[in-house]
C-alpha positions in Angstrom: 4.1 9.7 -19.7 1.1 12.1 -20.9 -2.2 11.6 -20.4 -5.4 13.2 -22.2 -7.7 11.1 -23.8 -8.7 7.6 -22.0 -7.7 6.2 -25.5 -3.6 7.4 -24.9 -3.8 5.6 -21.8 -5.4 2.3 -23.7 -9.1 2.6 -21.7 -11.5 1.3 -23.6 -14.6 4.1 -24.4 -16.6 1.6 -26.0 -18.0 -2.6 -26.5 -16.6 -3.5 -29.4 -18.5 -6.0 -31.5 -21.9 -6.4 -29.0 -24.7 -3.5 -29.7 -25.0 -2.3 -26.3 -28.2 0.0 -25.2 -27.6 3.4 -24.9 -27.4 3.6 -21.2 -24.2 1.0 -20.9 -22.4 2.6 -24.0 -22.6 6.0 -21.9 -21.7 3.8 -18.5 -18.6 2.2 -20.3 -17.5 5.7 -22.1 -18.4 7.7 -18.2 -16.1 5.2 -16.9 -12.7 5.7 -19.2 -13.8 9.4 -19.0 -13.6 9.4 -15.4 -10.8 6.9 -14.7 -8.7 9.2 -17.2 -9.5 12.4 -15.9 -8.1 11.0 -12.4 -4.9 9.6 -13.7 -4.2 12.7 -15.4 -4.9 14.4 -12.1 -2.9 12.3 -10.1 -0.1 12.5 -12.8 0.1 15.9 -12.6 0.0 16.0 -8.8 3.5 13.2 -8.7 5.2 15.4 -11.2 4.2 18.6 -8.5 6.0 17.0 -5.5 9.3 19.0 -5.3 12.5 16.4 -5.9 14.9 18.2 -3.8 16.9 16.2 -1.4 15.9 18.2 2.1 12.2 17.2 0.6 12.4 13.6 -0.1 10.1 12.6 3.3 7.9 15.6 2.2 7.7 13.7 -1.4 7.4 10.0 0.4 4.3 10.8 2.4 2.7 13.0 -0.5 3.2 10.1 -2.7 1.7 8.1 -0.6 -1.0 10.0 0.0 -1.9 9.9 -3.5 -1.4 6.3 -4.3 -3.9 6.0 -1.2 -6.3 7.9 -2.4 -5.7 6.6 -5.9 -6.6 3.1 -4.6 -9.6 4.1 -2.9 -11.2 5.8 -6.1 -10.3 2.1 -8.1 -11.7 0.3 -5.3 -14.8 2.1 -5.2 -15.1 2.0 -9.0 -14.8 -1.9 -9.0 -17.3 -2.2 -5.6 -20.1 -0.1 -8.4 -19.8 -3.1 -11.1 -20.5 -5.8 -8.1 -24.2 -5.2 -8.5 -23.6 -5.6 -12.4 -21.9 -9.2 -11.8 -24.9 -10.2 -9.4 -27.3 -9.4 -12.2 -24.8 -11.3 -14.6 -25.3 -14.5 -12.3 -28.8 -14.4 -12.3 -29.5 -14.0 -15.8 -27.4 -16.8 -16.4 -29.4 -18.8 -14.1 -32.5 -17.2 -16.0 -31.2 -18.5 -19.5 -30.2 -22.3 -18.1 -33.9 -22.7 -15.9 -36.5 -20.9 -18.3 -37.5 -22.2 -21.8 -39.5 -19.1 -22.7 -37.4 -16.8 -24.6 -33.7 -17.9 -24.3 -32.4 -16.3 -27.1 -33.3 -12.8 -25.8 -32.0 -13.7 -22.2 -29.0 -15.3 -23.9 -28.1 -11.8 -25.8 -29.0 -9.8 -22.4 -25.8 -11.9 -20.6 -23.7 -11.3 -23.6 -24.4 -8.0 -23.2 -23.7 -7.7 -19.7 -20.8 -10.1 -20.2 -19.3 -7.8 -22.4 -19.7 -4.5 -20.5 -18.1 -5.7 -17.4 -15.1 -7.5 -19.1 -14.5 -3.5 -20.4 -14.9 -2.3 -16.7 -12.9 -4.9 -15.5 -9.9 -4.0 -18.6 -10.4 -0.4 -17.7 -9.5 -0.8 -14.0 -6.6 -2.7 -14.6 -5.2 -0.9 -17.1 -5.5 2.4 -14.7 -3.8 0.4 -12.2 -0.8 -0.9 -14.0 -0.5 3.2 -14.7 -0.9 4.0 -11.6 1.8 1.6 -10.5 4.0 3.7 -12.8 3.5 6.9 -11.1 3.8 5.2 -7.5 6.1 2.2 -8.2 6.5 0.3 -5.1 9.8 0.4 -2.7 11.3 -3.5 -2.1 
């Protein structure tokens, strides 16, 4: 399995169908960037780890390791769009309670609603490949 461009791995770099500000079309594109320069990196460090039999607990712990790690840079990604689903929530509370302007606070939470349904794609689909590289022992 090669990695390169967040598109080979299926991340999405872009909203399709909303016309999203500049800043979250860069967020969105930063985030596939990132998330597929560390598969890549981690993909590269699996295929590293020696496969000889006298270095099989050598390779259990450094896979570990990794799919540690690998966790901790997914969790931290998903704890940054938390503040993104708290804004969500109150603009949809905006767009039921206020009568002034609803269609452009209707558009902002399609917008928003939009974005984070890409972040939230992108994170899963980097860990069902990260399950591939560090497929879990029954």
């Amino acid at each position: 399995m090669t990695t390169g461009s967040p598109s080979t791995l299926g991340l999405q770099v872009e909203v399709l169908d909303v016309d999203l500000d500049p800043e979250w079309c860069a967020l969105v594109s930063q985030q596939a960037r990132t998330l597929a320069g560390m598969l890549q990196r981690f993909q590269t460090a699996v295929a590293g780890v020696p496969d000889r039999p006298d270095a099989l607990q050598h390779k259990t712990l450094r896979l570990q390791a990794l799919a540690a790690e690998a966790e901790r840079v997914l969790t931290a990604q998903a704890q940054g769009q938390v503040s993104l689903e708290r804004e969500l929530v109150e603009l949809r509370a905006l767009v039921t309670d206020l009568s002034t302007r609803p269609a452009a606070l209707a558009a902002r939470v399609r917008t928003l609603e939009s974005a984070i349904e890409v972040l939230h794609a992108n994170l899963a689909i980097a860990r069902q490949y990260l399950a591939t590289l560090f497929p879990q022992e029954p």
